[in-house]
C-alpha positions as CSV (number, residue, x, y, z in Angstrom):
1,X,12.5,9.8,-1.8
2,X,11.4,8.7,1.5
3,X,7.6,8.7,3.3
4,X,6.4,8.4,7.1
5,X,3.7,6.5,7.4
6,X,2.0,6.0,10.4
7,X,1.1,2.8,12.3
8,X,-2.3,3.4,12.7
9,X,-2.5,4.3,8.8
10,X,-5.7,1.5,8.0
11,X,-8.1,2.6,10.8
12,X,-11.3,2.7,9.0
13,X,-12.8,6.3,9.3
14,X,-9.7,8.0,10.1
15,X,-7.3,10.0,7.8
16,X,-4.3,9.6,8.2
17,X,-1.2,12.0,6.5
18,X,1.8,10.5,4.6
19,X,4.6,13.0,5.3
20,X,8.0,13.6,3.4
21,X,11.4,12.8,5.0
22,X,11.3,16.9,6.1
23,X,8.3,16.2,7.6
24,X,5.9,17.9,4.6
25,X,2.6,16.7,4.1
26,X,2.6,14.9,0.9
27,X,-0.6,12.4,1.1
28,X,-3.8,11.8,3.4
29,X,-5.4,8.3,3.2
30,X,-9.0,8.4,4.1
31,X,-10.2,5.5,4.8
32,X,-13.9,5.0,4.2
33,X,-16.0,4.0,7.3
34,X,-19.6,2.4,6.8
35,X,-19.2,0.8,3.6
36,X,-19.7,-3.2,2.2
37,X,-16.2,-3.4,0.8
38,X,-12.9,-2.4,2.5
39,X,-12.7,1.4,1.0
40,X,-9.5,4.0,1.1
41,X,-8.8,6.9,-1.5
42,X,-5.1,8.4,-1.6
43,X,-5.4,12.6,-1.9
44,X,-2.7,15.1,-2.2
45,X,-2.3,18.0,0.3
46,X,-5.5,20.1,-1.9
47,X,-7.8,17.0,-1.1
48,X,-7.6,15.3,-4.9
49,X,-8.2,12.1,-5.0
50,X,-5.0,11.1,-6.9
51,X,-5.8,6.9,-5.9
52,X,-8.9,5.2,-5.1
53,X,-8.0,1.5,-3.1
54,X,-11.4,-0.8,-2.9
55,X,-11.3,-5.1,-2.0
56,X,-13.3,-6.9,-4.6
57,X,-16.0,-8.3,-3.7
58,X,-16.3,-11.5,-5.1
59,X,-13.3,-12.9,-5.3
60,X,-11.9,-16.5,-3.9
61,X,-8.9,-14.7,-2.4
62,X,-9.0,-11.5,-0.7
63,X,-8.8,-9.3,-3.5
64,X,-7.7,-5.6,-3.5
65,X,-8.2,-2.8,-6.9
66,X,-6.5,0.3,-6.9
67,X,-7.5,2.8,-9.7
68,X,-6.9,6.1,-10.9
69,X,-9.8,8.4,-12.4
70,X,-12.2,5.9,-12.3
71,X,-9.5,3.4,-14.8
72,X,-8.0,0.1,-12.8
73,X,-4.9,0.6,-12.4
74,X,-3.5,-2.5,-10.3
75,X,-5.1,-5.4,-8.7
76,X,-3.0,-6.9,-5.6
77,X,-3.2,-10.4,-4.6
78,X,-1.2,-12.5,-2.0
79,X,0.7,-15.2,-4.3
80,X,-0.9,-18.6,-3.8
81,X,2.2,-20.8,-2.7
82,X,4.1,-18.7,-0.7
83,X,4.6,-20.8,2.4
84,X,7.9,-19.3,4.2
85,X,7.7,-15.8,3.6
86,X,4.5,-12.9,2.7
87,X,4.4,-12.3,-1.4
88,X,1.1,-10.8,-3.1
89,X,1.4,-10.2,-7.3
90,X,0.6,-6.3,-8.3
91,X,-1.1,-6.6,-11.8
92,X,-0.8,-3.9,-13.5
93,X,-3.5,-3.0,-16.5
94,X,-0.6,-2.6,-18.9
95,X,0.4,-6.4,-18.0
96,X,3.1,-5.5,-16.1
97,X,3.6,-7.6,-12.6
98,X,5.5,-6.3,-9.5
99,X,6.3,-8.7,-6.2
100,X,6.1,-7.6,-3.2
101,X,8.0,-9.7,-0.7
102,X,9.6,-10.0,3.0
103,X,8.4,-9.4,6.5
104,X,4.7,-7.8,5.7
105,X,3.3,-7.7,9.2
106,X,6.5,-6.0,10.7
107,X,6.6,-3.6,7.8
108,X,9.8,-4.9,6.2
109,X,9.4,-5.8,2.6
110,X,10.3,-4.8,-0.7
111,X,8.5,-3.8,-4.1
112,X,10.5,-5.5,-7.0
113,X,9.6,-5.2,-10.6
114,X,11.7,-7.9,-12.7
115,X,13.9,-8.0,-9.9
116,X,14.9,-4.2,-9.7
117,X,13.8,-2.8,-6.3
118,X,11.4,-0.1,-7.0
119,X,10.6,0.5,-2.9
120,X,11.5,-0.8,0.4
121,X,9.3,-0.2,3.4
122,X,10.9,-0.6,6.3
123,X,11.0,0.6,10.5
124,X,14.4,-0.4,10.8
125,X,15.8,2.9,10.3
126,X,13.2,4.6,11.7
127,X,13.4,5.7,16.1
128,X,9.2,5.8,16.4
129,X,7.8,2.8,17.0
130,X,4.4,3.3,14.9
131,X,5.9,5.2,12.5
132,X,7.3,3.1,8.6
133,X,9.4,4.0,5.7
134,X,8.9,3.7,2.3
135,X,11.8,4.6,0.6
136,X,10.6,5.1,-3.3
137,X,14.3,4.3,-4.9
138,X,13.2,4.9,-8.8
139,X,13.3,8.1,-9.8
140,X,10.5,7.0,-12.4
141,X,8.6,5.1,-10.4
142,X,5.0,6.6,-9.2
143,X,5.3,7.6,-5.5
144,X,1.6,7.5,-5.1
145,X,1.2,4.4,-6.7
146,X,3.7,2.1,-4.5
147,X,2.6,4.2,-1.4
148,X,-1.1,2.6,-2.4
149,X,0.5,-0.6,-2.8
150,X,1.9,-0.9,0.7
151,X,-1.7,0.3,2.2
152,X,-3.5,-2.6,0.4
153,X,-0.5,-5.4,1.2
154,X,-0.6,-4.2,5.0
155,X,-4.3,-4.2,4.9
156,X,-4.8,-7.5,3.4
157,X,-2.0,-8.9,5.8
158,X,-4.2,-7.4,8.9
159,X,-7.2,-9.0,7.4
160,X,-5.8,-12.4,7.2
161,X,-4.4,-12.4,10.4
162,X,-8.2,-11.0,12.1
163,X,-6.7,-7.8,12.9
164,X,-9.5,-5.6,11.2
């Protein structure tokens, strides 16, 4: 299943739909102006918050936590010696780990778990300039979870980079 995300997507105070590849709304991020900590929630089109995406505060390394009714569900870090090319660790709760690798600030990188691709965000295929795929490949993998994943790995790229 593929989404359209838009450029603009981490503009704090904005929301910001997620549509299908038909062009359906499917998810808003609302990201959370006025606030200490770096704040998003992922909704579905009735407005439930299906994902809530917040940095940790104290942390050595930018930090982000995504949970789901109020239980962590992930915790997203870049990887510590990854010279040549953008990887952050997704722990999950249940001790699972995904990578997330490739090109993160021109929205080209993948979302592996034990080496099986599980998504790949991309623009390549895509003809508008601000606008980037993620194509969920699973069948059993969480759409809304891996679409949260690529909001915190773009936001904590932007971040270190002094884009925000």
């Amino acid at each position: 299943m593929r989404y359209l995300v838009r450029d603009r997507l981490l503009g704090l105070g904005d929301d910001y739909w997620i549509e299908d590849d038909h062009g359906n709304k499917v998810f808003l991020v609302d990201g959370k102006a006025m606030r200490l900590r770096d704040t998003f929630e992922l909704k579905d089109i009735h407005g439930r918050v299906l994902i809530d995406i917040h940095q940790k505060m104290l942390a050595l390394r930018d930090t982000m936590i995504i949970e789901r009714d109020g239980d962590p569900l992930a915790t997203i870090k870049r990887k510590r010696l990854s010279l040549l090319r953008n990887h952050y660790r997704v722990s999950l709760v249940d001790g699972t780990e995904l990578d997330v690798s490739g090109k993160i600030l021109d929205r080209e990188f993948a979302v592996d778990y034990d080496n099986e691709l599980l998504a790949q965000i991309s623009r390549r295929r895509l003809h508008i300039r601000d606008t980037y795929g993620v194509d969920v490949v699973r069948e059993d993998a969480d759409p809304a979870l891996l679409i949260a994943v690529a909001v915190c790995v773009i936001h904590l790229t932007e971040k270190e980079r002094g884009d925000d």
